[in-house]
N, C-alpha and C positions, 0 to 999 in steps of 0.2 A: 834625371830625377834628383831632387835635393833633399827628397826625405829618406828613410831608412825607418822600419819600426818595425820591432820583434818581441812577439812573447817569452817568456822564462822557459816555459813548459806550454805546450799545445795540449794536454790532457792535466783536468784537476778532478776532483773529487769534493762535493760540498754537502756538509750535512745539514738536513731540515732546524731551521731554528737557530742556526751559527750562522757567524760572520766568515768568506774565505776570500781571501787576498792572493791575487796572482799580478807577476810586476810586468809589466811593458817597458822595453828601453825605444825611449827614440832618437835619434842622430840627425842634428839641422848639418848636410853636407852640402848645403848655399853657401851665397855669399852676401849675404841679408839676415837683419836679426827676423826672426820667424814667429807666429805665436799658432800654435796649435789646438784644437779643439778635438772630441772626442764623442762617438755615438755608438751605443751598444746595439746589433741589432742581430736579431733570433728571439727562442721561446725565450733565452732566461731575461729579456729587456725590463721585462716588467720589473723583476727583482735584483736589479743588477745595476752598479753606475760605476763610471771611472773618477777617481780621486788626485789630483785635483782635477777640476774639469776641463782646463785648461795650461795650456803649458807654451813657456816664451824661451827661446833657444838662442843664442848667438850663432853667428856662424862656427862651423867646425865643433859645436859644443854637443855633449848626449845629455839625455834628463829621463826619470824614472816617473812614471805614474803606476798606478794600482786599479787592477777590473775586480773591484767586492762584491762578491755573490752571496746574496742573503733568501736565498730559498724558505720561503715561510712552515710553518709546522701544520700542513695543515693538510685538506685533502685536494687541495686548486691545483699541486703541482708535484704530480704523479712521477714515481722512481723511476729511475734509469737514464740512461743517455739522453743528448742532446747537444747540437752543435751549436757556435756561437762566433761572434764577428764582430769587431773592434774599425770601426771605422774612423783615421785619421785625418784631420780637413788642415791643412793649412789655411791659416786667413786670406796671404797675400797671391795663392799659386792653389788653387781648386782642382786643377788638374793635374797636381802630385799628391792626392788623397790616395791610399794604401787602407787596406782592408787587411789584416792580420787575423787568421782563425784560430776557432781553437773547438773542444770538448770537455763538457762539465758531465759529470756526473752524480746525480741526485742521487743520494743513498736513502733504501726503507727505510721505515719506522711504521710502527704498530699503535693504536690508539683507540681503544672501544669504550662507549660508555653505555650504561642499560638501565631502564624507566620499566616498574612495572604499570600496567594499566590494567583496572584500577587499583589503587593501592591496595584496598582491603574490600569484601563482595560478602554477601548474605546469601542463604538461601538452605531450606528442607534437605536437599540431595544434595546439592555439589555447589561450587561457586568456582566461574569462571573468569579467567585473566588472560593479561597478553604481554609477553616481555618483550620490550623495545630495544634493538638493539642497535648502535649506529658506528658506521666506519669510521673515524677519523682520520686514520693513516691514508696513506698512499700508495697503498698494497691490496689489491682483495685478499680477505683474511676468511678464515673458516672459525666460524664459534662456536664450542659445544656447548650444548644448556645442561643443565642441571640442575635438580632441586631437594630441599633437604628438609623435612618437617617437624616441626617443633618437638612432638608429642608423636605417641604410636597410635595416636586416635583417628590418625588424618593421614591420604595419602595423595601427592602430587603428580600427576603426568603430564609429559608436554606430549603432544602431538607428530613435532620432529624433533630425533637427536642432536642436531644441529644445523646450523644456521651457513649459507656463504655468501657473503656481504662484499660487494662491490667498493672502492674509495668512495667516500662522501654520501653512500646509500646509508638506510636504513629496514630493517627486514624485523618484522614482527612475529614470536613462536606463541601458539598462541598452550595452555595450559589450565588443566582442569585438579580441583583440590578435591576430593568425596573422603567424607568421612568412613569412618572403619563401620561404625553401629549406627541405624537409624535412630533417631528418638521422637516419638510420638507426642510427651505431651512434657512441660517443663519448664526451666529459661534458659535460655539461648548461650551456646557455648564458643567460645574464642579458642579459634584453632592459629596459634602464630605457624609461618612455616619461611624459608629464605631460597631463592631462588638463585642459581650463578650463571655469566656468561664467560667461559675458557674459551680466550684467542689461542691461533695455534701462532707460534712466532716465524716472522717472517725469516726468508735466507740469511744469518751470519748473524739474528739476534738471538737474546736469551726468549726463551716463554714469558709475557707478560704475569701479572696476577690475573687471576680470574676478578670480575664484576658482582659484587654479591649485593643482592637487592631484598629486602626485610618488607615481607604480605601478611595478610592475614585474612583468615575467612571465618565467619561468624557461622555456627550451623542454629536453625532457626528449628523449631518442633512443626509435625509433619500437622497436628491439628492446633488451629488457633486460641489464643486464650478468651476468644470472646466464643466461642464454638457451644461451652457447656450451658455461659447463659442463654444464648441464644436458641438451646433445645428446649430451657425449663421454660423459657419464653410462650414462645409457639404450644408446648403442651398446655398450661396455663391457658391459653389461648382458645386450643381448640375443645380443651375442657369447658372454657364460660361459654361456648358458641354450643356444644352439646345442653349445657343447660339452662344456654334462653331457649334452644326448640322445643325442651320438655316443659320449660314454665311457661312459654307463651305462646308459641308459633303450633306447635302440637294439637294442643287444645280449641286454638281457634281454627285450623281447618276440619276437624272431626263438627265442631261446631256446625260451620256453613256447608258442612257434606250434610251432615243432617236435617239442617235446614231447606237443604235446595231439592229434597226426597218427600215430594209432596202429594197426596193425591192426585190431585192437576196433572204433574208431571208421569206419574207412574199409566193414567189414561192413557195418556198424548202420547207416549212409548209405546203403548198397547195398541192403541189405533194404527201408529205409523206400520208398526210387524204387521198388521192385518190387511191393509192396503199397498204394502209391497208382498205380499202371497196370496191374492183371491183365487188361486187355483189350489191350494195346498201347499204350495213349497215353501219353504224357511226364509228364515229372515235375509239369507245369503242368496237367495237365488237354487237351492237345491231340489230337485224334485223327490216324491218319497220314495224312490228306489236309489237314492242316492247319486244320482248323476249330478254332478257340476256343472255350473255354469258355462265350463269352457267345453262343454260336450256337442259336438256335432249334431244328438239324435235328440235332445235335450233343451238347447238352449235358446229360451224366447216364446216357447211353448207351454200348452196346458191341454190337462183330458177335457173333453166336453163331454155331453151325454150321450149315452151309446157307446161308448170308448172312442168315438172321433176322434183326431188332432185338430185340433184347431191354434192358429197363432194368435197369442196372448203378449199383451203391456209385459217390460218386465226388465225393468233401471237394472237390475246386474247383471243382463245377460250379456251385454256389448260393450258394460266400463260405459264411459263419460262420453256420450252422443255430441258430433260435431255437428256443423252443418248439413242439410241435406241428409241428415237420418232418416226423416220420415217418421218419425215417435211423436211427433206433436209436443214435446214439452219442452221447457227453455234450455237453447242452445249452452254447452256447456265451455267455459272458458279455455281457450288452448293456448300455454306456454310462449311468448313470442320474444325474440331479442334482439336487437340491431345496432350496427355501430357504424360509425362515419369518421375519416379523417380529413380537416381541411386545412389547409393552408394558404398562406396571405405572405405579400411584398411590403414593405414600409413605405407607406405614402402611395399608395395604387389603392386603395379604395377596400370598403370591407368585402369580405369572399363567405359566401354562405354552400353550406354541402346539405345536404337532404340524410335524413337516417333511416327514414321508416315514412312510405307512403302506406295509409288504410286503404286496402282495396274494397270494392261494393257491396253492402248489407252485411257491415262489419264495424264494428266500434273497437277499438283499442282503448284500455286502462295501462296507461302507463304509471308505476309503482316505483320504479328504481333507474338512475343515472349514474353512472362516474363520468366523469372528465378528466384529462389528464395533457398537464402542461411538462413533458418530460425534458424540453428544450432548457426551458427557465425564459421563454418568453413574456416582453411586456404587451400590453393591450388589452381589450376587453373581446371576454369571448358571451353571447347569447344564444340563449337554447328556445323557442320555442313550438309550439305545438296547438294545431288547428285554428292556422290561419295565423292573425297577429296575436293570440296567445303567448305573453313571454312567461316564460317558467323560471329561466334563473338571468342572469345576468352579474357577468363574472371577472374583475380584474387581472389576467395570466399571471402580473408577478407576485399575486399573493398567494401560488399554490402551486405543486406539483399533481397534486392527486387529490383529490375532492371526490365524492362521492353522496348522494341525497336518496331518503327512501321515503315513502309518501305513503302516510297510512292511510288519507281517502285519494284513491287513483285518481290522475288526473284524464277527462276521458276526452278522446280524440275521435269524433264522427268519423263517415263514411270521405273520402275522396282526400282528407285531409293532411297534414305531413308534419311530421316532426322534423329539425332545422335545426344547424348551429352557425353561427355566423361568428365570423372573427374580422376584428382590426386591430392588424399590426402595427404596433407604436415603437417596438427594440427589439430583435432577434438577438434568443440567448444562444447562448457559448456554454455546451457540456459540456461536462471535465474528463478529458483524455479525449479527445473526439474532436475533428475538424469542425470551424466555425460553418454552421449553415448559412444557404443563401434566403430562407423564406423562416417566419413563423409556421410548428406546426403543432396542432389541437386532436385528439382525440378523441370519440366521448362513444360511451356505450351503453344502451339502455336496452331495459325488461318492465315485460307487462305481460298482461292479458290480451288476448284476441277473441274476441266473442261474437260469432253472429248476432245480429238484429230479429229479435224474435216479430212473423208478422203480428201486424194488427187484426 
């Protein structure tokens, strides 16, 4: 072998943010002038070159180059050991290349800097923040917080006493300011207070300074300054609405009460009470020993002559006669409500659902509908009723919930059907919810159900 190459020292020491200089001697023991080259390779490459980079030897001649370690100040290149390797190439002889090792060591350093967020906060009770704290060094370091308040009117807590912060991390405490007295009504008062972040220092340094960061919290009063107009407001308020009822609203219903207490009227009341009691009983249905209507021995009944029982007419004994009472008088409307959901494919044709068939010697008064696109689909959806009766006819994406109430019922004969029919034109996408595969329509209607009284 014709080369020879040795370090000074196989262990250095380089601190973050310095230059360090370690010397190589090489020895061309050829017999040819030589020219030498040099490559650094380990963790410190990145930060690290040999000086000059090349080196030309006579035979039997030695020459010094330099390996500069420039370790950055930063958090990318974390303290302590690490090995390293110096590779020499000959130009002329590649296979008398010598590798020469060594060991560097990275010394700590400590390095914290701290953001409050947000700088300064409002609010009635307390106002909250958050101290930002971030590692710069190369060391996990531990932080204690602290905070110190302007004034005795205010008082600072954080949450944790301190903080341990990884190299190149950041960790957030978070911190509440409440003042000492609440205040109800006023202007608004500036509370300054200064917040610290103490590193604790790492092995063989001194304690850095602490971080000191300058907040402030506004305390705001607990009732608003528009609170007072706003009650003389409303009083004022409901003071003029007290005295348009007395100057006008008042007066004109006493008016048309008195007006509507006619003779005519006081008859026509007197007849109806006499024609719902031709046995005696009251207006309610009572007989005059006072049995109720809901009475077993009672109700439906009247004396005849000779004290006989006999069954007698009598609208309160049984409430609202349905069909097939057998009272002979018009059948009385019963409650009805029905709902349908349908659904449709885009481009497959419109899909109709049924709500409410009328079953025989029965007429429906339909009064009331909602519909409900809860999808957010597009299309037109139609509703009708008794036969090609269309009632509504509906764009899906102009609506989520629609509703119609019909003050003359719309009446639906005997055999007949209420209907919705939809065509899908876009299937909607509800928010937080898998995309459906179909459009889907709901719709819910009320009415009346009324026998057919005969002819």
């Amino acid at each position: 072998m014709s080369l020879t190459a040795s370090l000074d020292a196989t262990s250095v020491t380089a601190a973050p943010g310095e230059v360090t200089a370690l010397p190589l001697q090489i020895l061309n023991s050829g017999r040819t002038v030589e020219e030498y080259h040099f490559e650094v390779v380990g963790a410190c490459a990145a930060w690290s070159a040999v000086e000059p980079a090349v080196l030309s030897l006579y035979p039997g001649d030695s020459g010094t180059v330099s390996l500069m370690l420039r370790p950055p100040r930063d958090a990318t290149v974390p303290a302590g050991e690490t090995t390293f390797g110096i590779r020499v190439m000959p130009r002329g002889e590649a296979a008398d290349t010598v590798v020469p090792e060594g060991r560097v060591t990275v010394l700590p350093f400590t390095e914290t800097t701290a953001e409050l967020v947000p700088r300064s906060s409002n609010g009635s009770r307390s106002g909250r923040h958050q101290l930002a704290v971030d590692n710069r060094g190369n060391v996990p370091v531990t932080v204690r917080l602290g905070a110190r308040p302007g004034t005795e009117q205010a008082r600072v807590d954080f949450d944790v006493p301190e903080l341990r912060i990884e190299p190149g991390e950041a960790r957030f405490g978070k911190l509440r300011i409440r003042p000492a007295r609440r205040m109800w009504r006023g202007t608004p008062v500036t509370h300054p207070f200064q917040v610290s972040a103490a590193p604790q220092a790492a092995e063989g340094e001194e304690a850095p300074p602490p971080v000191l960061v300058d907040g402030s919290y506004q305390q705001d009063p607990i009732l608003p300054r528009w609170l007072p107009r706003a009650l003389i407001t409303a009083a004022v308020l409901v003071l003029a609405l007290v005295g348009l009822w007395y100057a006008l609203l008042r007066p004109a219903v006493k008016s048309a009460a008195r007006e509507a207490v006619t003779p005519e009227a006081v008859r026509s009341a007197a007849a109806a009470d006499r024609s719902q009691a031709p046995d005696g009983t009251g207006p309610d249905g009572s007989g005059p020993d006072g049995t109720g209507p809901g009475g077993s021995d009672s109700a439906g009944t009247g004396t005849g002559p000779g004290g006989a029982s006999g069954p007698t007419p009598s609208p309160g004994a049984s409430g609202a006669s349905g069909p097939g009472s057998g009272t002979g008088a018009p059948a009385a409307g019963t409650p009805t409500s029905a709902q349908v959901r349908v659904q449709d494919g885009v481009g497959g044709g419109p899909n109709t659902g049924t709500a409410l068939e009328v079953p025989a010697g029965h007429t429906f008064q339909l009064t009331d509908i909602v519909v409900q696109n809860p999808q957010g689909d597009a299309g037109t959806v139609t509703v009708t009723a008794g036969g090609n009766t269309r009632v509504l006819s509906l764009g899906l994406e102009n609506f989520r919930d629609s509703d119609y109430h019909f003050v003359t019922p719309i009446q639906v004969p005997a055999g007949s059907k209420v209907t919705m029919t939809i065509d899908c034109r876009r299937v909607g996408r509800p928010v937080g919810a898998p995309a459906p595969a179909r459009c889907s329509t709901s719709m819910f209607l009320g009415g009346t159900m009324r026998a057919d009284t005969a002819g």
